[in-house]
C-alpha positions in Angstrom: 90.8 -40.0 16.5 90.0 -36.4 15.8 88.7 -33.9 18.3 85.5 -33.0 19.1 85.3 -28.7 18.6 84.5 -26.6 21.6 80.9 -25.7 21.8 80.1 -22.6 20.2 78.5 -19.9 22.3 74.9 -20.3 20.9 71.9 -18.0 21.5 69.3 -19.6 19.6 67.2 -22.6 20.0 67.7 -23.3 16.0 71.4 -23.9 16.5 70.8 -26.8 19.1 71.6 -29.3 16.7 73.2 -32.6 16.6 77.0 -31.5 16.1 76.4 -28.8 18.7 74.6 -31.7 20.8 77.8 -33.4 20.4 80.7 -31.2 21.1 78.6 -30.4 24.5 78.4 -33.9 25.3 81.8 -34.5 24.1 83.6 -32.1 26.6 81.3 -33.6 29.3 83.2 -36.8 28.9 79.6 -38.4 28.8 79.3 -39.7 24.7 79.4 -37.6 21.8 78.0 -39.8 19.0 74.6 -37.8 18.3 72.3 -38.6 15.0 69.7 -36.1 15.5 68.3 -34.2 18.4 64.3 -33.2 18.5 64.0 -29.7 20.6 60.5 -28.8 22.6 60.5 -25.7 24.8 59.9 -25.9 28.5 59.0 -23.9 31.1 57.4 -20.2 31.0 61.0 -18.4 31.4 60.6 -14.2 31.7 64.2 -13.9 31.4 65.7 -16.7 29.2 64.4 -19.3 27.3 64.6 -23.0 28.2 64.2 -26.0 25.7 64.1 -30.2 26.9 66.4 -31.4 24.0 65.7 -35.2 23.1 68.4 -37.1 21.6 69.2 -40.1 19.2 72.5 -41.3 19.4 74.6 -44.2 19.9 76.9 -45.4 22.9 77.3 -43.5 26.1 74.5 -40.6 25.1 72.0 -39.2 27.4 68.4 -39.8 26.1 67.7 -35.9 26.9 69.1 -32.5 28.6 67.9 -29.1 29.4 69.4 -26.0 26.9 69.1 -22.6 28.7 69.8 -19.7 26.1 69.0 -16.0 26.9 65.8 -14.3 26.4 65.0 -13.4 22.5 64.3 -9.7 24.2 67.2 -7.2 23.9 66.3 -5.3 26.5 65.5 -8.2 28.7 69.0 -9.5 27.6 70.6 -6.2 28.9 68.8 -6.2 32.4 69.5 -9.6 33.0 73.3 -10.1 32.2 74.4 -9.8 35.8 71.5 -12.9 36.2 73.2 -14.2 33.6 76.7 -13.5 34.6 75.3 -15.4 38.6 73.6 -18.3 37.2 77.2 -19.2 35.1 79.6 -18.2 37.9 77.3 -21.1 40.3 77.8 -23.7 37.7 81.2 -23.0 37.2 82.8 -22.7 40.5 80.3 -23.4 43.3 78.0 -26.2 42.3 80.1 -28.8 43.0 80.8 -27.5 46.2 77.4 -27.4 47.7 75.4 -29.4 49.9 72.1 -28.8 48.3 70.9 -30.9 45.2 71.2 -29.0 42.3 71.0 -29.8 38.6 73.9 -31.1 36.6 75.4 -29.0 34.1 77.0 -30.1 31.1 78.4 -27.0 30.1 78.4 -23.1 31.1 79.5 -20.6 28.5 78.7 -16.5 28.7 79.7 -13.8 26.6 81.6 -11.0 27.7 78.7 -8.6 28.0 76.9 -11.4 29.8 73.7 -10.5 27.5 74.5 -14.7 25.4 75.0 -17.8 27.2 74.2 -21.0 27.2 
């Protein structure tokens, strides 16, 4: 069986596609076998951009998720990198320690500047 790739650290709602779709469910341990993915935005986001991303796929495959990327503003991106930088840190290594109901996450990736992530 051959691996599924890492997820690449994405920016743009355009590369949400189904082999992206796939690696990111794939490392979730939660299906990977994606045929195509339809993306909508949601939400009114002043410092990123949020998108509801339907899927078709086969097996073990959420019928949708929630794709958080960065604002399409550079100097937006560049105030809100510490944001950024917080909002990754909590789904990384304190959301499964909380009482509080908070959303899953699939995956949490950030770029060194903290300006990209997804």
């Amino acid at each position: 069986m051959t691996a599924m790739p890492t997820p690449d650290l994405i920016t743009e709602p355009d590369a949400i596609d189904p082999t992206w779709i796939a690696a990111v469910l794939a490392e979730a341990g939660c299906g990977s076998n994606v045929a195509s993915v339809v993306t909508e935005p949601v939400g009114d986001g002043l410092m990123g951009r949020s998108y509801r991303v339907h899927i078709e796929g086969h097996g073990p495959t959420p019928a949708s998720v929630v794709v958080k990327l960065p604002s399409a503003d550079a100097p937006t991106r560049q105030l809100g990198a510490g944001a950024y930088r917080k909002e990754i840190g909590f789904y990384r290594d304190l959301a499964a320690r909380v009482t509080a109901s908070v959303p899953g996450c699939l995956h949490a990736d950030i770029s060194d500047s903290g300006e990209a992530f997804v």
